[in-house]
mmCIF entry with sequence, helices, sheets and N, C-alpha, C, O atoms, coordinates in Angstrom:
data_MODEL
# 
_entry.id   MODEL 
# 
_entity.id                         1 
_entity.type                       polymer 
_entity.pdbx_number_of_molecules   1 
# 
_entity_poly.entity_id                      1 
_entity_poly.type                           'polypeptide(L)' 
_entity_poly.nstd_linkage                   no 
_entity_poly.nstd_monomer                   no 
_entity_poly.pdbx_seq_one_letter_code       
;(UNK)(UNK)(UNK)(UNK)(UNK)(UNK)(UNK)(UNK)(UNK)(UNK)(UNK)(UNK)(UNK)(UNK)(UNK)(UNK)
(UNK)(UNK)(UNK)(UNK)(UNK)(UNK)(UNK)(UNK)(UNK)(UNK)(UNK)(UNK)(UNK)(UNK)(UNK)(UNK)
(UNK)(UNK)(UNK)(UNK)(UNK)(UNK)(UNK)(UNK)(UNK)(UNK)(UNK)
;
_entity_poly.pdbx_seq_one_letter_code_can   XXXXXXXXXXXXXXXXXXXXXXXXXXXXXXXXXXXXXXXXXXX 
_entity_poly.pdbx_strand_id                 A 
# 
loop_
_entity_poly_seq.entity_id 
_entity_poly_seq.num 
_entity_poly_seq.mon_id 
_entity_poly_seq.hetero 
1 1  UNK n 
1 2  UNK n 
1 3  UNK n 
1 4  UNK n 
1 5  UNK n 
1 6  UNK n 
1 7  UNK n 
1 8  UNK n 
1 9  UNK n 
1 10 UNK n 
1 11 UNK n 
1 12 UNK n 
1 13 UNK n 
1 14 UNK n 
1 15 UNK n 
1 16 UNK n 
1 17 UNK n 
1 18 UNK n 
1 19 UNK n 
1 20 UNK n 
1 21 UNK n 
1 22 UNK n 
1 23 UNK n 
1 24 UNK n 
1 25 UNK n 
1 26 UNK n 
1 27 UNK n 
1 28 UNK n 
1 29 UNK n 
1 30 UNK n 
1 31 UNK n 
1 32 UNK n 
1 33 UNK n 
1 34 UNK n 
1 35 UNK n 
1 36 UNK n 
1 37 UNK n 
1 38 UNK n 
1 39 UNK n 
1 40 UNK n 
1 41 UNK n 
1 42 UNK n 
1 43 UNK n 
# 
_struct_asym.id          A 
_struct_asym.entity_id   1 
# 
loop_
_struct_conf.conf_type_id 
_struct_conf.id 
_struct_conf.pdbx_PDB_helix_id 
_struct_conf.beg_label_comp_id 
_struct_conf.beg_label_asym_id 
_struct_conf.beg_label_seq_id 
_struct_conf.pdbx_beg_PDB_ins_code 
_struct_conf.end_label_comp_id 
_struct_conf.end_label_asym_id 
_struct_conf.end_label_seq_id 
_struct_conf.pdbx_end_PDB_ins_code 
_struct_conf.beg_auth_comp_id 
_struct_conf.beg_auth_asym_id 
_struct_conf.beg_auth_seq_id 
_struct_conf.end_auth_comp_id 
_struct_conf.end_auth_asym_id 
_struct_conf.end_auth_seq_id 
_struct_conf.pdbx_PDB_helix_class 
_struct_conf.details 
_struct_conf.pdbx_PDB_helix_length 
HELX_P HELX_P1 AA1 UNK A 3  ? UNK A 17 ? UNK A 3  UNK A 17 1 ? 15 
HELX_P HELX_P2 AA2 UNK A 18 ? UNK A 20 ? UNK A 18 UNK A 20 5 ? 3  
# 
_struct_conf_type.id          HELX_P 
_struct_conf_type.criteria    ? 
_struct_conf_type.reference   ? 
# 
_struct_sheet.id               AA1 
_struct_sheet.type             ? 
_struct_sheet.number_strands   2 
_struct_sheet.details          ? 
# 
_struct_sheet_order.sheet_id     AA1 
_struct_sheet_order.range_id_1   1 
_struct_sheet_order.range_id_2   2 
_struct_sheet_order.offset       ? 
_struct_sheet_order.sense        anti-parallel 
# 
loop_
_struct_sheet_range.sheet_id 
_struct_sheet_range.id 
_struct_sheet_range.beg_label_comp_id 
_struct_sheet_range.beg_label_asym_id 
_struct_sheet_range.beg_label_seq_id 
_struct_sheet_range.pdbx_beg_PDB_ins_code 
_struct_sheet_range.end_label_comp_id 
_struct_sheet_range.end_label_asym_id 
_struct_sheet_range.end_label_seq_id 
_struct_sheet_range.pdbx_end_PDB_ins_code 
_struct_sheet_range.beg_auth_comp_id 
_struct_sheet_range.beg_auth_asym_id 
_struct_sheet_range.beg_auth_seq_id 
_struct_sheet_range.end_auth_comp_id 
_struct_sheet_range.end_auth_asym_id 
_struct_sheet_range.end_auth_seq_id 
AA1 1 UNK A 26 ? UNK A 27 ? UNK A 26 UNK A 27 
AA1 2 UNK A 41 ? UNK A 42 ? UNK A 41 UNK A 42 
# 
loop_
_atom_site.group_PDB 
_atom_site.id 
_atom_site.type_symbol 
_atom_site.label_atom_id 
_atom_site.label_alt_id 
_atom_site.label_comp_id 
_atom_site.label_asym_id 
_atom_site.label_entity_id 
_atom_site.label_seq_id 
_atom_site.pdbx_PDB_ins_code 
_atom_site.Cartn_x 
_atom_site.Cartn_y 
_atom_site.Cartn_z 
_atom_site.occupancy 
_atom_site.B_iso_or_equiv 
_atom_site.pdbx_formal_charge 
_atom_site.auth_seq_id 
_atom_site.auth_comp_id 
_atom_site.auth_asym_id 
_atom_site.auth_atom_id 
_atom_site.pdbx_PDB_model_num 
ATOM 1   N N  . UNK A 1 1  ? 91.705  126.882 39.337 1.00 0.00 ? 1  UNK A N  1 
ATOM 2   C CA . UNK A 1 1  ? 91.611  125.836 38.358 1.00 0.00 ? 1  UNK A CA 1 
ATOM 3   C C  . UNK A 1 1  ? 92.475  124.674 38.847 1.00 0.00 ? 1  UNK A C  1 
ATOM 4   O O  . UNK A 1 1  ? 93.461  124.852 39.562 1.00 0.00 ? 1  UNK A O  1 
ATOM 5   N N  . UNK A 1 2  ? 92.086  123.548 38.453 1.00 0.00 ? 2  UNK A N  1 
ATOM 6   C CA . UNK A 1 2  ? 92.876  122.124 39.058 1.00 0.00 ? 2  UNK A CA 1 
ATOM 7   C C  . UNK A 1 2  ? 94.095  122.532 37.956 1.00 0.00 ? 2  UNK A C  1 
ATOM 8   O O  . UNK A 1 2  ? 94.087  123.262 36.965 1.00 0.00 ? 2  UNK A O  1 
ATOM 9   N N  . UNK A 1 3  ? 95.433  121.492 38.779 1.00 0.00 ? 3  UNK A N  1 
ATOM 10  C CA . UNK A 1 3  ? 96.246  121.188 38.031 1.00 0.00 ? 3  UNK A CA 1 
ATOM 11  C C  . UNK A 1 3  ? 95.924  120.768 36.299 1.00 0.00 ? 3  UNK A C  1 
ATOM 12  O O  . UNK A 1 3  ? 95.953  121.245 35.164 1.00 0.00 ? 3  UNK A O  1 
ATOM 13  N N  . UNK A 1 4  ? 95.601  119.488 37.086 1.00 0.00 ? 4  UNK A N  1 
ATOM 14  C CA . UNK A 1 4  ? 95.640  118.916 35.938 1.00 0.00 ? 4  UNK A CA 1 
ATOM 15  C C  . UNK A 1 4  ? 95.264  119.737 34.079 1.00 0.00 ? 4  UNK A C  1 
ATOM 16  O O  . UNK A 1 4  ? 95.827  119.610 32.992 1.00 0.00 ? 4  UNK A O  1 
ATOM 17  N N  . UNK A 1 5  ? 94.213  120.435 34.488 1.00 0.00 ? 5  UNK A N  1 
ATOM 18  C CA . UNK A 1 5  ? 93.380  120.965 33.377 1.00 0.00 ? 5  UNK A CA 1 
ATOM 19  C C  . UNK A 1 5  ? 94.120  122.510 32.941 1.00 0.00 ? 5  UNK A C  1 
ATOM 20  O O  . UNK A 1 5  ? 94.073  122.835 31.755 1.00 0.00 ? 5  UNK A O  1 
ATOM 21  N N  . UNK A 1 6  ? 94.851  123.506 34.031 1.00 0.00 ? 6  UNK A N  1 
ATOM 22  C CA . UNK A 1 6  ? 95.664  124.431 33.732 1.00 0.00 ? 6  UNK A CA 1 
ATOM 23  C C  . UNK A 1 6  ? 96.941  123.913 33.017 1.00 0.00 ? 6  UNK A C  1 
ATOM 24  O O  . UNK A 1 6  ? 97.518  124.790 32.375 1.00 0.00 ? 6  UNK A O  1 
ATOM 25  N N  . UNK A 1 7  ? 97.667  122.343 32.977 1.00 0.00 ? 7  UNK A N  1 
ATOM 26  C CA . UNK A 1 7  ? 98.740  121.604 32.603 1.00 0.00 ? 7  UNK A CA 1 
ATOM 27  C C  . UNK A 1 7  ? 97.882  121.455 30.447 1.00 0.00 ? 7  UNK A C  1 
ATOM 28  O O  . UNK A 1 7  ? 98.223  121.806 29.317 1.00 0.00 ? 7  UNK A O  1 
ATOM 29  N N  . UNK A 1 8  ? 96.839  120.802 31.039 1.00 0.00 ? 8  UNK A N  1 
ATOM 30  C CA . UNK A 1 8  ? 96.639  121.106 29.377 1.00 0.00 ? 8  UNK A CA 1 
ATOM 31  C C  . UNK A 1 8  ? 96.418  122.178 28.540 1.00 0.00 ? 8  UNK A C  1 
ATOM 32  O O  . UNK A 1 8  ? 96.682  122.128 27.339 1.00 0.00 ? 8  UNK A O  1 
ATOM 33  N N  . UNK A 1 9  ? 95.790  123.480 29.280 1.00 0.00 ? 9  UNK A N  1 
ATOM 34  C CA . UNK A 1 9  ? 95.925  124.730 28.339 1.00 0.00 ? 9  UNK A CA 1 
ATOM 35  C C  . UNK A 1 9  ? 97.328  124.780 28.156 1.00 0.00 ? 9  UNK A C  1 
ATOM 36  O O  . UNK A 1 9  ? 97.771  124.711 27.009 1.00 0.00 ? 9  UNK A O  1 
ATOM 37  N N  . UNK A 1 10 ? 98.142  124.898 29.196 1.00 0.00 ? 10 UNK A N  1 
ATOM 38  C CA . UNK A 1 10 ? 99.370  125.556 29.074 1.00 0.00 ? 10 UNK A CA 1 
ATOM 39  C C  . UNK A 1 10 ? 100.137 125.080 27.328 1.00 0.00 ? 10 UNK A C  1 
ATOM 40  O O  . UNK A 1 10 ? 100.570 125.753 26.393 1.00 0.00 ? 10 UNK A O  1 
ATOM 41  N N  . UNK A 1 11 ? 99.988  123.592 27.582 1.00 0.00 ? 11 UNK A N  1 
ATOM 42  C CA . UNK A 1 11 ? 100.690 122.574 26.505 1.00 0.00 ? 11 UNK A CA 1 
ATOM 43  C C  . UNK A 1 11 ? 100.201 123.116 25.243 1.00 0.00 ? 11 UNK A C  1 
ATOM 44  O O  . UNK A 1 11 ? 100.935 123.167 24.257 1.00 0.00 ? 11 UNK A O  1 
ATOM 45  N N  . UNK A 1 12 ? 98.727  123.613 25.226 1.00 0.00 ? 12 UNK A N  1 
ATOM 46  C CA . UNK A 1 12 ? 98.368  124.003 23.952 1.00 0.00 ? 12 UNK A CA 1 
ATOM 47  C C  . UNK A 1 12 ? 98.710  125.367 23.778 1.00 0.00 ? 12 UNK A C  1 
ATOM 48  O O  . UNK A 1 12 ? 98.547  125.833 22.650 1.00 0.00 ? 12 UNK A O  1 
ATOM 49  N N  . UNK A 1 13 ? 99.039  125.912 24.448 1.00 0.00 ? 13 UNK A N  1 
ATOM 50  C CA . UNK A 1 13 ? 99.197  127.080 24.261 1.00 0.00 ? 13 UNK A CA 1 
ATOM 51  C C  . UNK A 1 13 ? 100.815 127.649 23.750 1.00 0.00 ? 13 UNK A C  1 
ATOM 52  O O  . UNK A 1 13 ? 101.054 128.541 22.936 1.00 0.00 ? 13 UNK A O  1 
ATOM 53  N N  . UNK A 1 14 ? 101.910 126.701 24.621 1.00 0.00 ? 14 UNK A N  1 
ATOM 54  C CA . UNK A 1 14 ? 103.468 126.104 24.447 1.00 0.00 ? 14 UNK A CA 1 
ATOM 55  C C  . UNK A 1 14 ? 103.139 126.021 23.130 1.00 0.00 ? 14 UNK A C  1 
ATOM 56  O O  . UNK A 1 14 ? 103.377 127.000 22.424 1.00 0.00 ? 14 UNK A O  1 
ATOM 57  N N  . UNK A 1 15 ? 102.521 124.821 22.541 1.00 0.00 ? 15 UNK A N  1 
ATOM 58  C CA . UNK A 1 15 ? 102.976 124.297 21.136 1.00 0.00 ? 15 UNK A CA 1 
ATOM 59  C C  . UNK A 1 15 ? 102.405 125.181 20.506 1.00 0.00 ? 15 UNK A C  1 
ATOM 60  O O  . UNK A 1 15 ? 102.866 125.135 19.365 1.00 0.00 ? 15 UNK A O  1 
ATOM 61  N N  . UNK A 1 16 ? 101.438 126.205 20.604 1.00 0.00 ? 16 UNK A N  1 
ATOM 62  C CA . UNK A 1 16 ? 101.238 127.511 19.690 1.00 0.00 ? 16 UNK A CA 1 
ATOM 63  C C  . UNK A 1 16 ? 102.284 128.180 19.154 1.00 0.00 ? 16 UNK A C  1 
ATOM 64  O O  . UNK A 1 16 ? 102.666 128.257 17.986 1.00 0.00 ? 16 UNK A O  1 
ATOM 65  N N  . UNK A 1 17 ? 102.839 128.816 20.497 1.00 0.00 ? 17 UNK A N  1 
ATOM 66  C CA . UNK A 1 17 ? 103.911 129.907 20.495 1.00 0.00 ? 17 UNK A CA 1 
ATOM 67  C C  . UNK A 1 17 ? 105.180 129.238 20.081 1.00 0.00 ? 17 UNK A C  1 
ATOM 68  O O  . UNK A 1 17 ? 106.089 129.906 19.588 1.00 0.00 ? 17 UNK A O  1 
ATOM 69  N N  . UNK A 1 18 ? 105.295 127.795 20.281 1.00 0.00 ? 18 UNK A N  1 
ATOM 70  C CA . UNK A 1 18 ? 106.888 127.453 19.945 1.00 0.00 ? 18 UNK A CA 1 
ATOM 71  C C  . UNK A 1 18 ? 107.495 128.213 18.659 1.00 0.00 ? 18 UNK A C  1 
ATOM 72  O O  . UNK A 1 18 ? 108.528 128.882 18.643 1.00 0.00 ? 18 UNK A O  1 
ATOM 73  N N  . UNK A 1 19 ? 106.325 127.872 17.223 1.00 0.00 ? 19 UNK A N  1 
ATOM 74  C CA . UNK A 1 19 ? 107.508 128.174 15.881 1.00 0.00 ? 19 UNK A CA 1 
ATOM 75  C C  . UNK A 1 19 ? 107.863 129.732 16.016 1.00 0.00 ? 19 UNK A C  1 
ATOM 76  O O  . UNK A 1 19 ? 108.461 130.268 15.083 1.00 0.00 ? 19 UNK A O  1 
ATOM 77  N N  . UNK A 1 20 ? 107.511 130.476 17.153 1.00 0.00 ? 20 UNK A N  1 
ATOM 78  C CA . UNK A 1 20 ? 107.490 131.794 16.878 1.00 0.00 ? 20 UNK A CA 1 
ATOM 79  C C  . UNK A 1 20 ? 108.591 132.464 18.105 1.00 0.00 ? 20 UNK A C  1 
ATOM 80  O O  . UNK A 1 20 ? 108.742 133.664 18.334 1.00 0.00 ? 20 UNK A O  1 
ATOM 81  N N  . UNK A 1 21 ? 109.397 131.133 18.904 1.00 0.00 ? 21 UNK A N  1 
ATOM 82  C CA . UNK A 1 21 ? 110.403 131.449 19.972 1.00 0.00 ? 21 UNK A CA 1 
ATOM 83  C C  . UNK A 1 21 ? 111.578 130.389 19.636 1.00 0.00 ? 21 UNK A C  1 
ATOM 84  O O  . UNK A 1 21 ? 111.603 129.290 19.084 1.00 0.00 ? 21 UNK A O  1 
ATOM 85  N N  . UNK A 1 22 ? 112.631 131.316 20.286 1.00 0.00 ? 22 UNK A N  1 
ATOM 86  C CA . UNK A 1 22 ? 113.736 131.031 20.693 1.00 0.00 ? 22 UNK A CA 1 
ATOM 87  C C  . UNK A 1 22 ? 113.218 129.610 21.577 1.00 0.00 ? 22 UNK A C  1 
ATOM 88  O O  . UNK A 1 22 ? 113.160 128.462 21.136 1.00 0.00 ? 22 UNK A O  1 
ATOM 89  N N  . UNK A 1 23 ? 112.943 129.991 22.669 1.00 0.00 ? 23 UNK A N  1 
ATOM 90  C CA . UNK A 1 23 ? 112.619 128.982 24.076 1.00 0.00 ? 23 UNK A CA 1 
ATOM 91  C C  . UNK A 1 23 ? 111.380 129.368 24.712 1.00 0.00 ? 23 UNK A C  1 
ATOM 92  O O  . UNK A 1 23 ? 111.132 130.472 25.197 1.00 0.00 ? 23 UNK A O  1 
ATOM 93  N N  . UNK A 1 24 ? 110.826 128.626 24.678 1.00 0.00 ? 24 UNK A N  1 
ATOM 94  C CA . UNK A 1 24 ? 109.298 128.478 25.708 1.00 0.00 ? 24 UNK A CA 1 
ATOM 95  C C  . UNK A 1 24 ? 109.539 127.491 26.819 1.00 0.00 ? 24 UNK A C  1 
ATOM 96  O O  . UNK A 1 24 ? 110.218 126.466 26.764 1.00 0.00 ? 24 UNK A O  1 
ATOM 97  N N  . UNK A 1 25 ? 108.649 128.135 28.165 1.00 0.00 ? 25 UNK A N  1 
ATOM 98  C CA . UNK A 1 25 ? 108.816 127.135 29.214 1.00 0.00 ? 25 UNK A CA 1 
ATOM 99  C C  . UNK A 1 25 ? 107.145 127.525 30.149 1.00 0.00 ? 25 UNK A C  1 
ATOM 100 O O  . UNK A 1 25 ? 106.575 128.595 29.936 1.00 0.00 ? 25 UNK A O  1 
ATOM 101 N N  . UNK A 1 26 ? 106.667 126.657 30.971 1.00 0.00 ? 26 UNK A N  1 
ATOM 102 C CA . UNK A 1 26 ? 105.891 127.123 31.696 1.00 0.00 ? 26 UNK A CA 1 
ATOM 103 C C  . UNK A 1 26 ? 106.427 127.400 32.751 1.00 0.00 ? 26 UNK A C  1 
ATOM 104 O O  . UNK A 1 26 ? 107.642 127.219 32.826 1.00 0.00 ? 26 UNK A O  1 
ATOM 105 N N  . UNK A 1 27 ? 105.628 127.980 34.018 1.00 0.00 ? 27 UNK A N  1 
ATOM 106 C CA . UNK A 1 27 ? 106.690 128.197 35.446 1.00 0.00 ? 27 UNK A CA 1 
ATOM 107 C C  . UNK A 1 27 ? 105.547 128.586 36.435 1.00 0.00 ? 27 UNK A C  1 
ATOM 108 O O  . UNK A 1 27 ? 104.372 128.217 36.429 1.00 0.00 ? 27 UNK A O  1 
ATOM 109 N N  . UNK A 1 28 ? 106.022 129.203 37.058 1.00 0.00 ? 28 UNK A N  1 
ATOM 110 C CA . UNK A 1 28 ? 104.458 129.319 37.933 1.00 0.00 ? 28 UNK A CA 1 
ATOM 111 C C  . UNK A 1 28 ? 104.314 128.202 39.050 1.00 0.00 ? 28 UNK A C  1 
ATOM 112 O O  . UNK A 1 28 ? 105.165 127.454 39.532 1.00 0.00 ? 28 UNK A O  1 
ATOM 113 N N  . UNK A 1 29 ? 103.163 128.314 39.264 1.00 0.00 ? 29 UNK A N  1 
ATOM 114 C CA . UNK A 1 29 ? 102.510 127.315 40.045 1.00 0.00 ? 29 UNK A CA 1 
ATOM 115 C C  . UNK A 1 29 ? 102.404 125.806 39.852 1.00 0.00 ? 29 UNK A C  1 
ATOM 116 O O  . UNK A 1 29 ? 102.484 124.888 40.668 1.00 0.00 ? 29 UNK A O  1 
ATOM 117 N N  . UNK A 1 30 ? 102.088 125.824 37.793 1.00 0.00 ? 30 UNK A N  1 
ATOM 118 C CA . UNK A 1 30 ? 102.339 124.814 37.000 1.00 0.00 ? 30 UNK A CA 1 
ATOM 119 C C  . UNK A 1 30 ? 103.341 123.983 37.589 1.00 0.00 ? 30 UNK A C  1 
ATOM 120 O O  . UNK A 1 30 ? 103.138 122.996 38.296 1.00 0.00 ? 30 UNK A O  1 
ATOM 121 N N  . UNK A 1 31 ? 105.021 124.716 37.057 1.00 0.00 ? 31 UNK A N  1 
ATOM 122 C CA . UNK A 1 31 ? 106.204 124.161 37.367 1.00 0.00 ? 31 UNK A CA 1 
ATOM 123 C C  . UNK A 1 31 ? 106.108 123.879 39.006 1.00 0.00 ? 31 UNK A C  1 
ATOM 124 O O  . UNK A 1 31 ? 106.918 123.020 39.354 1.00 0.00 ? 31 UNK A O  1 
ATOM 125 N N  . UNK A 1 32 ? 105.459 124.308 39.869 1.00 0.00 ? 32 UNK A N  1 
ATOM 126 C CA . UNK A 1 32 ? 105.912 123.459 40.833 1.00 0.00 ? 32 UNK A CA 1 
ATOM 127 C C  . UNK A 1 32 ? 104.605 122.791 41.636 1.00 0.00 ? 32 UNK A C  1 
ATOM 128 O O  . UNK A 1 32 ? 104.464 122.643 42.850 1.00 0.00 ? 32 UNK A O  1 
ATOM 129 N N  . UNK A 1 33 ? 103.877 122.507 40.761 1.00 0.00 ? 33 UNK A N  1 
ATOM 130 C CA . UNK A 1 33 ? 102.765 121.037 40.666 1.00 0.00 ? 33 UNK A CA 1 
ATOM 131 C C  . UNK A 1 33 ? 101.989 121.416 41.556 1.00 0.00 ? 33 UNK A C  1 
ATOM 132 O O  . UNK A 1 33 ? 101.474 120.512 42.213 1.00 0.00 ? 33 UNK A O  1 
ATOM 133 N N  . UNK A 1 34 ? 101.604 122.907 41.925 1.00 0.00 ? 34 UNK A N  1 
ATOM 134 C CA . UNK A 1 34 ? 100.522 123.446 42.987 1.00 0.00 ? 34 UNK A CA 1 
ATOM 135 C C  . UNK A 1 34 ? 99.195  122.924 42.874 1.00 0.00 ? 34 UNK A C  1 
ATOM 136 O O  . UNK A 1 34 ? 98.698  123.146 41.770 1.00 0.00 ? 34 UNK A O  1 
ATOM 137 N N  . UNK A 1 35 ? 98.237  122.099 43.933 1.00 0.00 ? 35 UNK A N  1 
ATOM 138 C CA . UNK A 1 35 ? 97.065  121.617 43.085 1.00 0.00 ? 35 UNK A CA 1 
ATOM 139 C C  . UNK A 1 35 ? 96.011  122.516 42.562 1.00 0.00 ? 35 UNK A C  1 
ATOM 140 O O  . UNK A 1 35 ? 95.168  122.148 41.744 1.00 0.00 ? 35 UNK A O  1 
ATOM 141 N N  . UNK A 1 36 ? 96.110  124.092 43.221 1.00 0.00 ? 36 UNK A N  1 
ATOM 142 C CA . UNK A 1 36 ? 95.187  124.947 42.344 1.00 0.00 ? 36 UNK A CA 1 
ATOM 143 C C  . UNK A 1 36 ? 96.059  126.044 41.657 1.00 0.00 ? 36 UNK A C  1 
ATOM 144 O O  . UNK A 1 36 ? 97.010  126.622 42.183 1.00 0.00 ? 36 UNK A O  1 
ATOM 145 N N  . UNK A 1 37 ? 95.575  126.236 40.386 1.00 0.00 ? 37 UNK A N  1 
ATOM 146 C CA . UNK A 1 37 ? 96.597  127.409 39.729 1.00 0.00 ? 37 UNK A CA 1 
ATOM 147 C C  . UNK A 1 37 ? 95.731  128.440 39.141 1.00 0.00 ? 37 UNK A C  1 
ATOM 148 O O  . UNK A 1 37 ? 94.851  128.241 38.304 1.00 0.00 ? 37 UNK A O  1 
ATOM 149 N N  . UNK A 1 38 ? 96.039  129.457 39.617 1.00 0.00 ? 38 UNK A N  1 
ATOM 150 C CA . UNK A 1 38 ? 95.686  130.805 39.433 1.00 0.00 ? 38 UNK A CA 1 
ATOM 151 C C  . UNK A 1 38 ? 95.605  131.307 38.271 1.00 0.00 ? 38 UNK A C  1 
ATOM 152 O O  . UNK A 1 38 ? 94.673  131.983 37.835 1.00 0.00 ? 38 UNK A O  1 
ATOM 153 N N  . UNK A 1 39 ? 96.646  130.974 37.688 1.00 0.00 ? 39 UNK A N  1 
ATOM 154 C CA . UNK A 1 39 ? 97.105  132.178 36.496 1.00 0.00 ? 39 UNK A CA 1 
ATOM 155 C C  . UNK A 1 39 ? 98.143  131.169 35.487 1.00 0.00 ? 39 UNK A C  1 
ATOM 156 O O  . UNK A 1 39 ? 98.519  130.190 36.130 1.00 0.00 ? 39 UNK A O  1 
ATOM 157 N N  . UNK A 1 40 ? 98.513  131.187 34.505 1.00 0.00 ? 40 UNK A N  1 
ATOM 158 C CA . UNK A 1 40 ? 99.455  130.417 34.173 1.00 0.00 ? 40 UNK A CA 1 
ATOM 159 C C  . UNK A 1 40 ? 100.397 131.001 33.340 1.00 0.00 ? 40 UNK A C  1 
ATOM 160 O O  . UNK A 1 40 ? 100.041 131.687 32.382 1.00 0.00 ? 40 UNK A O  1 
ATOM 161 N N  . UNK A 1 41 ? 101.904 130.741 33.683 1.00 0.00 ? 41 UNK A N  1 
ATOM 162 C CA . UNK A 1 41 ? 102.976 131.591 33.740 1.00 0.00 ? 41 UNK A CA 1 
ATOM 163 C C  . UNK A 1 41 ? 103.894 131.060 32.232 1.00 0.00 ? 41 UNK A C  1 
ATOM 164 O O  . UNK A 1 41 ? 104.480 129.979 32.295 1.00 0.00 ? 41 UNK A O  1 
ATOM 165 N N  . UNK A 1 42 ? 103.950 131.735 31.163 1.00 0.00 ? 42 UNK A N  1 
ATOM 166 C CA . UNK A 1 42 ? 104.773 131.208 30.521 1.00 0.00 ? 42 UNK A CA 1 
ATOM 167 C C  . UNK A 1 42 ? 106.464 132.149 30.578 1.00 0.00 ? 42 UNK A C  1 
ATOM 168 O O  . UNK A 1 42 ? 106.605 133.351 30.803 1.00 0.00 ? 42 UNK A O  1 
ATOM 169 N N  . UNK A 1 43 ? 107.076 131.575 30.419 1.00 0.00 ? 43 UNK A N  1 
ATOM 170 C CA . UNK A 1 43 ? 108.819 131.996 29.972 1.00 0.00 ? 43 UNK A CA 1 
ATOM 171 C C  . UNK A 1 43 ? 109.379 131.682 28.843 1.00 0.00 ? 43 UNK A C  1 
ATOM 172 O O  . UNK A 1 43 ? 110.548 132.000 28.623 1.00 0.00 ? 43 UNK A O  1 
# 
């Protein structure tokens, strides 16, 4: 999957889980701006 478009699930997916965490982060491939991403990594 392109960056760009794995960067917007992730965001929707972040602001899902936020009211229900301590701390959310993405990481992965995401965090270090790989142009194809596999899988997408939350923390």
């Amino acid at each position: 999957m392109e960056l760009e478009k794995a960067k917007v699930i992730a965001d929707t997916v972040v602001k899902a889980l936020e009211p229900y965490c301590e701390r959310i982060m993405v990481a992965g491939s995401i965090r270090r701006q790989k142009p194809t991403v596999r899988d997408i990594d939350l923390v």
